[in-house]
Backbone as CSV, one residue per row, in Angstrom:
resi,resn,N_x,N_y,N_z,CA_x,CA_y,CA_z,C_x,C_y,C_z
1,UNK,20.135,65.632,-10.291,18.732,65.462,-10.670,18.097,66.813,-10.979
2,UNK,18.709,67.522,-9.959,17.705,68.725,-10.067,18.245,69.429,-11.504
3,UNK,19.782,69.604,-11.590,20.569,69.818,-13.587,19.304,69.093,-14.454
4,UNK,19.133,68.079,-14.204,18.997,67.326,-15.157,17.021,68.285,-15.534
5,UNK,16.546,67.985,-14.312,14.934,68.492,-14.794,15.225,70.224,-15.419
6,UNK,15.778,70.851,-15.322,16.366,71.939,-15.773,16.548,71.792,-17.084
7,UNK,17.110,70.831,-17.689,17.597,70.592,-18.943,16.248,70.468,-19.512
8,UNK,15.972,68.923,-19.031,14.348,69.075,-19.499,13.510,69.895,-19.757
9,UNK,13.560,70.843,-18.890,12.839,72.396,-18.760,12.969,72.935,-20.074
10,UNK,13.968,73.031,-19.883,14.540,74.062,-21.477,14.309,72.937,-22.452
11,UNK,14.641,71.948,-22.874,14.375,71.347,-24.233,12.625,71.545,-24.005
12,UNK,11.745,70.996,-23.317,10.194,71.325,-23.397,9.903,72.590,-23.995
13,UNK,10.631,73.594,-23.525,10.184,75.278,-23.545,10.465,75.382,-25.404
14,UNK,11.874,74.563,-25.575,12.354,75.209,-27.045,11.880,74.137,-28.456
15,UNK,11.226,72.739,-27.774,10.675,71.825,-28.757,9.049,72.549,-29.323
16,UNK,8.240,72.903,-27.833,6.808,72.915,-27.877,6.943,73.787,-28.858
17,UNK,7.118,74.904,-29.364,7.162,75.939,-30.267,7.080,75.489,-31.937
18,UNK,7.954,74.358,-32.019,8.374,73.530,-33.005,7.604,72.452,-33.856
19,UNK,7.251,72.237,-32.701,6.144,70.882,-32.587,4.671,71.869,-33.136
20,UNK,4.632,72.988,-32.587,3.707,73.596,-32.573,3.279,74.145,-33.920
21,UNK,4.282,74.750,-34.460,4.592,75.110,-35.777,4.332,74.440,-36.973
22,UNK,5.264,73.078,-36.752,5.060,72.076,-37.831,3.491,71.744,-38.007
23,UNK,2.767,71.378,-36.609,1.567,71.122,-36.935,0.767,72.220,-37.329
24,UNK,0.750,73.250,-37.346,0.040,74.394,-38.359,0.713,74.040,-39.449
25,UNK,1.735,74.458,-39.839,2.132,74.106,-40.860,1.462,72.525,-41.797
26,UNK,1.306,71.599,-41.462,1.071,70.499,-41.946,-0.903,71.143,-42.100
27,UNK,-1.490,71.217,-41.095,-2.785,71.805,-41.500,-3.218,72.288,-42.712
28,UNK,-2.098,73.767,-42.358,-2.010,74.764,-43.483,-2.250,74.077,-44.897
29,UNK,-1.071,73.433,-45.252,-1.150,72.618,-46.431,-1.563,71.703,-47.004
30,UNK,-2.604,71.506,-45.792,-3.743,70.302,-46.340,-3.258,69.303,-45.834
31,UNK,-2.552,69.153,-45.449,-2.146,67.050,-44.533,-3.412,67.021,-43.572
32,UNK,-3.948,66.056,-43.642,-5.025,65.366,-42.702,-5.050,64.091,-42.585
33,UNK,-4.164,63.454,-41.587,-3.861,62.057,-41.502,-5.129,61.277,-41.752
34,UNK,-5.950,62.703,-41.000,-7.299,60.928,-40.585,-8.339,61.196,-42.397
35,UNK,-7.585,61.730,-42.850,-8.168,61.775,-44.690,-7.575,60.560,-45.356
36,UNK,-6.533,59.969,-45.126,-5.400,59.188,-45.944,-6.216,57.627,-45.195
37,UNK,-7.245,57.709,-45.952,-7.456,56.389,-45.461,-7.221,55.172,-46.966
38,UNK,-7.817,53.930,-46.632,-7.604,52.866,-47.598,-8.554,52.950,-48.537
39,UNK,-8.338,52.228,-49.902,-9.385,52.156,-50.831,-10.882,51.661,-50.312
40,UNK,-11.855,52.192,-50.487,-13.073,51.739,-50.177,-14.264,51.403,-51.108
41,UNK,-14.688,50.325,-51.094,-15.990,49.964,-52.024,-17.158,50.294,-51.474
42,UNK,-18.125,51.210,-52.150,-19.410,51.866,-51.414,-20.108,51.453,-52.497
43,UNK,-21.919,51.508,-51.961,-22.334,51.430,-52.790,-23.749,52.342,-52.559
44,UNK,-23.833,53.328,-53.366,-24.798,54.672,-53.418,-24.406,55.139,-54.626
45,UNK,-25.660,55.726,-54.920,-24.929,56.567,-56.276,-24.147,57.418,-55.992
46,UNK,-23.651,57.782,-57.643,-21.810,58.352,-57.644,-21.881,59.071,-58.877
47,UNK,-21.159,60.107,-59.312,-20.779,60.466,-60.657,-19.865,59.521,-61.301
48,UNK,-20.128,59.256,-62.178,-19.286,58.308,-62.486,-18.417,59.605,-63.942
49,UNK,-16.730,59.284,-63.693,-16.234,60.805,-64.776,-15.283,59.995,-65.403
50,UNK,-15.387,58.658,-65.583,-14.109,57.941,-66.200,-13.390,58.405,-67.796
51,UNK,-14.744,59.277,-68.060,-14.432,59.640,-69.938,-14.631,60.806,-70.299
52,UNK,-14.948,62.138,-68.873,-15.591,62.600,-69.153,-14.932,64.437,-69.373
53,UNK,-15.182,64.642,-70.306,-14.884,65.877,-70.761,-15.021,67.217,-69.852
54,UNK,-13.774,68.129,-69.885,-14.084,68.963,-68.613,-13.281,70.216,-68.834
55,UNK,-13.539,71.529,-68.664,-12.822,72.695,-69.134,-12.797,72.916,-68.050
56,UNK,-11.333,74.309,-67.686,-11.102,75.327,-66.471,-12.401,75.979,-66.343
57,UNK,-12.266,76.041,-64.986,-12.988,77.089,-64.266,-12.578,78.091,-64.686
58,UNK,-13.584,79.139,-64.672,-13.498,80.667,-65.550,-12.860,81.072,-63.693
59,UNK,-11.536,81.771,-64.147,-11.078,82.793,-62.660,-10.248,81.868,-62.167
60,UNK,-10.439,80.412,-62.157,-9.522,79.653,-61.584,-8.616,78.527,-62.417
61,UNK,-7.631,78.516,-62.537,-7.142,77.961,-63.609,-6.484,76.632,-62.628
62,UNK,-6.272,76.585,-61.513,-6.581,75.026,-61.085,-7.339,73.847,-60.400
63,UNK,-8.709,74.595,-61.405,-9.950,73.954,-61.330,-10.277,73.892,-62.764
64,UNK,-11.176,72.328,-62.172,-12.034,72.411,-64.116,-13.345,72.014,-63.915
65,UNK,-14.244,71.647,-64.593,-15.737,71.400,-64.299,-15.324,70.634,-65.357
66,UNK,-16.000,69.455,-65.317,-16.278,68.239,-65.508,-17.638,67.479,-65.645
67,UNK,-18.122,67.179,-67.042,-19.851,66.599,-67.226,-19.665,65.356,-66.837
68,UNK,-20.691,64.459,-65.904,-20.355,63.228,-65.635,-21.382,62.696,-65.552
69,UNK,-21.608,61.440,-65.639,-22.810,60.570,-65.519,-22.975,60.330,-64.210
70,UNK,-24.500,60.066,-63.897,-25.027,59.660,-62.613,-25.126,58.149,-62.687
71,UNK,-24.823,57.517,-61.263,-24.772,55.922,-61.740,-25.160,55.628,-60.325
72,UNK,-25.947,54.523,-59.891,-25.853,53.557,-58.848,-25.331,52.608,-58.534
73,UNK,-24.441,51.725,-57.508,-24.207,50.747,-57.427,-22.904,50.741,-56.789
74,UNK,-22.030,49.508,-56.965,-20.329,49.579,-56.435,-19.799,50.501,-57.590
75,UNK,-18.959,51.395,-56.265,-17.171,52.177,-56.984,-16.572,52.113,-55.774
76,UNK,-15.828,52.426,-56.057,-14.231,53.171,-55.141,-14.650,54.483,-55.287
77,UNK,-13.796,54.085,-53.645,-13.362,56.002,-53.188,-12.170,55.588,-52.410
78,UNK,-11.182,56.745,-52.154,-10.323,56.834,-51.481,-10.129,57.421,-49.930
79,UNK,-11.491,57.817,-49.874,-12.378,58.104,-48.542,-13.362,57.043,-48.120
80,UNK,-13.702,57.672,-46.473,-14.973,57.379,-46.063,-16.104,57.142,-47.285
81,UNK,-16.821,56.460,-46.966,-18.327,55.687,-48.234,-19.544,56.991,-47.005
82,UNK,-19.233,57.005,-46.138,-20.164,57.683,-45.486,-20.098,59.074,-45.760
83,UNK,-18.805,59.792,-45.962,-18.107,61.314,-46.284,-19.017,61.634,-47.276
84,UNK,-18.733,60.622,-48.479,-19.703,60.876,-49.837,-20.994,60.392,-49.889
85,UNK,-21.546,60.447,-49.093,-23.340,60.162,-49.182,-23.971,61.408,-49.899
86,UNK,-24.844,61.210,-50.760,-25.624,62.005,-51.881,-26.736,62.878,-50.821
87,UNK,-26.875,63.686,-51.316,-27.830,64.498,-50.128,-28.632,65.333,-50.989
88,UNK,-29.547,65.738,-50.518,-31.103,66.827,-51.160,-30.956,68.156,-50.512
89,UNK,-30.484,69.099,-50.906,-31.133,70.386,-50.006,-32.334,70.841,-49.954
90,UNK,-32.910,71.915,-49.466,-33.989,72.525,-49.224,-34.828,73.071,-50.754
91,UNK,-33.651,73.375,-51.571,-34.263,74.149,-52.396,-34.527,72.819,-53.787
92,UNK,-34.287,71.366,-53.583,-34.132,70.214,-54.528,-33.152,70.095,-55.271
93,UNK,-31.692,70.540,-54.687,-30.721,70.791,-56.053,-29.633,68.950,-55.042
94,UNK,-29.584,68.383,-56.076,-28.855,67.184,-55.618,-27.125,67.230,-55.881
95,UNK,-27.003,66.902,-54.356,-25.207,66.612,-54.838,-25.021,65.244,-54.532
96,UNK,-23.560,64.736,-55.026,-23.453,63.292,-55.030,-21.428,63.708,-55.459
97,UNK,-21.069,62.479,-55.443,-19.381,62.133,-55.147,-19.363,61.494,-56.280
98,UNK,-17.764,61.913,-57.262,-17.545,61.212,-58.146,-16.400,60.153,-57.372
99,UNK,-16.524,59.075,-57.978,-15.788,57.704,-57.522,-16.046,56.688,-58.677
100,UNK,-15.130,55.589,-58.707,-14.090,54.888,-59.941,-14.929,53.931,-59.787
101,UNK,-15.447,53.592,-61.387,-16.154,52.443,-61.330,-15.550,51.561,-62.553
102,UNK,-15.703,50.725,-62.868,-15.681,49.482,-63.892,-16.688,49.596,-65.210
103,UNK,-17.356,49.988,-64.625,-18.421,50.065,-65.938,-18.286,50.787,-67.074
104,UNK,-17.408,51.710,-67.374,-17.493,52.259,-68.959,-16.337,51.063,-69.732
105,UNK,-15.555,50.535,-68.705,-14.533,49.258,-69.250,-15.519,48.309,-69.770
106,UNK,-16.477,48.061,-69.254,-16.734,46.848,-69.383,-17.752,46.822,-70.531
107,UNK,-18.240,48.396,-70.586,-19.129,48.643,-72.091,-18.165,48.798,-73.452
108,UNK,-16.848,48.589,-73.221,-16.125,48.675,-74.019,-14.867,49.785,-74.324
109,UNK,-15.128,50.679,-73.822,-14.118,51.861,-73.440,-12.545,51.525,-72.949
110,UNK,-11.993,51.800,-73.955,-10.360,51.736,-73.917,-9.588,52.754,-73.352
111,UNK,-8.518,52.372,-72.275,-7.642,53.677,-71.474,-6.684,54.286,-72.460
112,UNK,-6.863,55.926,-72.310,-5.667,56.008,-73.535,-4.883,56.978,-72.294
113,UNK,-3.237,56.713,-72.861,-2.534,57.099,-71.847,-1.850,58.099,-72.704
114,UNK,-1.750,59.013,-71.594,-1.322,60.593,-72.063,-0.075,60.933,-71.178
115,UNK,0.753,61.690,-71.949,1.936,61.545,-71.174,1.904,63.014,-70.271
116,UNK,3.184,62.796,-69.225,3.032,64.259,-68.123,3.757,65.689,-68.824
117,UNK,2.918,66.452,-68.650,3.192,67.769,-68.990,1.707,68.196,-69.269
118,UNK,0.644,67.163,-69.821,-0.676,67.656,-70.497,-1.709,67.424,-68.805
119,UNK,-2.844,68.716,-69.491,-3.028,68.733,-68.560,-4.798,67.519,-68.333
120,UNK,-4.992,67.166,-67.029,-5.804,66.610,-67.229,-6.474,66.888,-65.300
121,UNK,-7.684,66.150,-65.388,-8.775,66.160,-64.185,-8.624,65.703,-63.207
122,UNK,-8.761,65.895,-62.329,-8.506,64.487,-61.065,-9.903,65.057,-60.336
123,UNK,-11.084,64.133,-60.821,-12.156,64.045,-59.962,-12.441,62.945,-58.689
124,UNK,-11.406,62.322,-58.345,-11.968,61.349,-57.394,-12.535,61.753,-55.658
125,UNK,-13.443,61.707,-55.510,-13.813,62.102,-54.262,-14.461,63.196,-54.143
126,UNK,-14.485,63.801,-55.363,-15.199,65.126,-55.722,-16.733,65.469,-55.961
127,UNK,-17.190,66.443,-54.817,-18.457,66.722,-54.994,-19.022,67.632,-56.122
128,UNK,-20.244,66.953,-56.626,-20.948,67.418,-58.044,-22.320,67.412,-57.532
129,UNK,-22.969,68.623,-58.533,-24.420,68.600,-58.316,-24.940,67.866,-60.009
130,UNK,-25.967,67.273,-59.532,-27.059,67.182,-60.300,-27.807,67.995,-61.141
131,UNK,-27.012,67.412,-62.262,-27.924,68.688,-63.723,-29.525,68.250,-63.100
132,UNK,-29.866,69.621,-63.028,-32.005,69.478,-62.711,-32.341,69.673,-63.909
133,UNK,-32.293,70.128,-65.244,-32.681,69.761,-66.517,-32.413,67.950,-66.654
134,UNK,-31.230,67.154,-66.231,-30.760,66.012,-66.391,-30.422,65.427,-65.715
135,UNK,-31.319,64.598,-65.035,-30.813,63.934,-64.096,-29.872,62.693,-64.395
136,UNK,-29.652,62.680,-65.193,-28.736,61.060,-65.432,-27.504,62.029,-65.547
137,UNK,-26.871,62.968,-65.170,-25.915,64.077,-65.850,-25.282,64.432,-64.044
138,UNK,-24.195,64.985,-64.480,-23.663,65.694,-62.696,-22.647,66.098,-63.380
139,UNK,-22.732,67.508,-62.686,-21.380,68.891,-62.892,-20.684,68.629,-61.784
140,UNK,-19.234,68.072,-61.765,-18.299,68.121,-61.142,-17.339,69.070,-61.358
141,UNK,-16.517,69.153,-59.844,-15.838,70.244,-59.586,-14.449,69.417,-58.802
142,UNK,-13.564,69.212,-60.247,-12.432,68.618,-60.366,-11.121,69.433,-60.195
143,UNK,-9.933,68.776,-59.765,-8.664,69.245,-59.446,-7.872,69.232,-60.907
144,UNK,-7.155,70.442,-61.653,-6.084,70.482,-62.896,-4.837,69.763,-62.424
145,UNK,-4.355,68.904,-62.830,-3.255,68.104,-62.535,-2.732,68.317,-64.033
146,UNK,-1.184,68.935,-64.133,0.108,68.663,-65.076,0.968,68.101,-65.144
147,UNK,0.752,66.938,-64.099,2.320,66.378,-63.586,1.935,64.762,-63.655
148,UNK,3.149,64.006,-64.009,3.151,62.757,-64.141,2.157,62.331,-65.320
149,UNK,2.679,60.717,-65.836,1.660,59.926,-66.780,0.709,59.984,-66.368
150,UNK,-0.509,59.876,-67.061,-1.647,59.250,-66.511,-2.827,58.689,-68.173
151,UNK,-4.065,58.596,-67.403,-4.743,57.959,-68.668,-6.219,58.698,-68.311
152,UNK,-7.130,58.343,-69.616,-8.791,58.566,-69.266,-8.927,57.471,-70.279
153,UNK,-10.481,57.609,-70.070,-11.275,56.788,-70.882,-11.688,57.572,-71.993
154,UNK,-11.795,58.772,-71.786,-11.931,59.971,-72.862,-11.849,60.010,-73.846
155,UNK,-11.956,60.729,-75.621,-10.997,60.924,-76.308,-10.827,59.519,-77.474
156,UNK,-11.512,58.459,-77.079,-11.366,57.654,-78.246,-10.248,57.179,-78.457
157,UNK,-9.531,57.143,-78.313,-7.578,56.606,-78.056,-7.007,57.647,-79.343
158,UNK,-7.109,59.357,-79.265,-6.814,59.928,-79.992,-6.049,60.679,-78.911
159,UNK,-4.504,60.844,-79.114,-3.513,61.101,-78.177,-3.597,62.450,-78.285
160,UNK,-3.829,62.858,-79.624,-3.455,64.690,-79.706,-4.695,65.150,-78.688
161,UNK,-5.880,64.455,-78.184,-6.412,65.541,-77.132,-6.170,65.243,-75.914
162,UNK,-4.669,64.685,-75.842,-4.154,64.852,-74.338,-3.891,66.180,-74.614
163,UNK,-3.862,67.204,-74.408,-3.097,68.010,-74.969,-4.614,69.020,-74.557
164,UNK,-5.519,68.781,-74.986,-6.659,69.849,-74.926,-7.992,69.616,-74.555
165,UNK,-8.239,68.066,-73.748,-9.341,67.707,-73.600,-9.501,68.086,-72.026
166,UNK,-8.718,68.309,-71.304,-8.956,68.450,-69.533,-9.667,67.378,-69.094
167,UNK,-9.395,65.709,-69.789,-10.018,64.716,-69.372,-10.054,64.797,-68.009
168,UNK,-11.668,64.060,-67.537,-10.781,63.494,-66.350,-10.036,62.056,-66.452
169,UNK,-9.243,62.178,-65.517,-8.174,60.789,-65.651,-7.803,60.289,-64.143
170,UNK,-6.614,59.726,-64.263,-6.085,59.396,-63.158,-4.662,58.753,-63.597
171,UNK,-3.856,58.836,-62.754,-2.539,58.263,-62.978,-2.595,56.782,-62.810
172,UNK,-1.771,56.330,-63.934,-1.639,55.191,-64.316,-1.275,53.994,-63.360
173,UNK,-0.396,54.338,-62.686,-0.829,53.284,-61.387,-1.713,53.514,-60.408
174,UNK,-2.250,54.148,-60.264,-3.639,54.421,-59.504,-4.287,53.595,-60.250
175,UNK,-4.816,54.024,-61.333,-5.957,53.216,-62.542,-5.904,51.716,-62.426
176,UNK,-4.302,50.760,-62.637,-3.877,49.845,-62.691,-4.343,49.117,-60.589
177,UNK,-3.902,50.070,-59.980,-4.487,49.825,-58.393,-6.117,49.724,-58.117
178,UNK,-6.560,50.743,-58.490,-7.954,50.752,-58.263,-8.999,49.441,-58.791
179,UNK,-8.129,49.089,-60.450,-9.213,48.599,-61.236,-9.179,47.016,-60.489
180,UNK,-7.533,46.735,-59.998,-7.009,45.316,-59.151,-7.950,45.304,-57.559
181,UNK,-8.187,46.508,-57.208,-9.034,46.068,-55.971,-10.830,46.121,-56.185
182,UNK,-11.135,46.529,-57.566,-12.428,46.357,-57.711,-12.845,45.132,-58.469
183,UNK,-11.644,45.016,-58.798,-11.826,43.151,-59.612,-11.958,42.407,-58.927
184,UNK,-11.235,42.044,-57.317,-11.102,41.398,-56.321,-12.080,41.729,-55.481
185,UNK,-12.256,42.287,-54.673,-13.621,43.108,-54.248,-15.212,42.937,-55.326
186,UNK,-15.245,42.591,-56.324,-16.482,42.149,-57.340,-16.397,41.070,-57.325
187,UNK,-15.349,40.016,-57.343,-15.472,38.685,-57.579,-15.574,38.139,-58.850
188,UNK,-14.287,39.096,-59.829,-14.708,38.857,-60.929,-13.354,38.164,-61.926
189,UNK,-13.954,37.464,-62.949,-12.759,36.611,-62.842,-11.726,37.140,-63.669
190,UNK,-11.971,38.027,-64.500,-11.228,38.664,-64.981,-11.163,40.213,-65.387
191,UNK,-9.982,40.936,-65.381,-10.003,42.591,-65.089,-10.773,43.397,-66.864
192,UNK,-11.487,43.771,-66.672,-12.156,44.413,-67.815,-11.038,45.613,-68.528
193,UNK,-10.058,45.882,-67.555,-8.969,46.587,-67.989,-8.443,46.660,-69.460
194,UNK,-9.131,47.577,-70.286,-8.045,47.444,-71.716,-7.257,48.980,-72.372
195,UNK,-6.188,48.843,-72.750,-5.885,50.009,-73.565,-5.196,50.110,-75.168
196,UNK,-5.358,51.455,-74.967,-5.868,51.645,-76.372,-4.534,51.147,-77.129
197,UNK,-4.583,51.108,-77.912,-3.065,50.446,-79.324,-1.904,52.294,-79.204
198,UNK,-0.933,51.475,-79.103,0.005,51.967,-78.913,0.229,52.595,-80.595
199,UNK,0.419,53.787,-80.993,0.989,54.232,-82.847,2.415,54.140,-82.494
């Protein structure tokens, strides 16, 4: 018995270090379990960036700014609905969360899908302020993604500005996921989902 708590001893002494490590490590690189939550339907205003045109950040080249519309009502987020609550500071400058809505589909806006290598936006969950010249307007501060298919609403179903528009977008089964739990979640009888004609 007494070998045995000895052993124990030493595996405790030579795991904790390990254990210890990995979890900085996982920090370090951004893992936050209690972030990875389920799709959520909120309803507050949102930027809405489904189409919306967006260049690099000057100094940072995997960032882009992104013009987006201000909207009220149901979207998705992939967070907390409470995380992204719109707030006023002291000095009147408004921020607010971009999150996935239905509505430029349903005004008619076709997904055009751009293939991986081009680069494009990933605003979801992303905090934007409020143009104060424009309030129907919000400057978002979006992630450069080069990797994998994906699509925007962007662009008119003109493929050559995958290539140079820094849409924002989202990957194609995301888009295809999101738009299936806001159809179901709306109560609606059919998915407003369309894309653009294949050349």
């Amino acid at each position: 018995m007494a070998h045995f708590k000895s052993v124990k001893s030493m595996m405790h002494s030579y795991l904790l270090p390990i254990v210890a490590a990995a979890a900085v490590l996982m920090f370090a690189s951004g893992y936050d379990q209690s972030t990875q939550t389920d799709l959520q339907l909120c309803n507050q205003p949102f930027a809405l960036c489904t189409s919306a045109l967006c260049i690099p950040q000057p100094g940072d080249p995997s960032k882009s700014i992104c013009y987006c519309d201000v909207e009220e009502g149901d979207s998705m987020s992939s967070t907390s609905c409470n995380q992204l609550k719109p707030s006023t500071d002291a000095n009147g400058v408004q921020t607010l969360y971009s999150t996935y809505s239905l509505k430029q589909y349903v005004e008619g806006k076709k997904g055009m899908k751009c293939p991986s290598g081009t680069p494009w936006s990933n605003c979801l969950n992303k905090k934007c302020t409020v143009d104060p010249s424009n309030p129907q307007k919000a400057i978002c501060l979006c992630d450069i993604v080069r990797t994998g298919d994906w699509m925007t609403l962007g662009g008119d179903c003109d493929t050559s500005t995958c290539q140079t528009g820094y849409w924002s977008g989202a990957r194609n089964k995301d888009t295809v996921e999101g738009t299936a739990f806001l159809v179901k979640k709306l109560n609606m009888e059919t998915s407003p989902l369309k894309w653009c004609p294949i050349d």
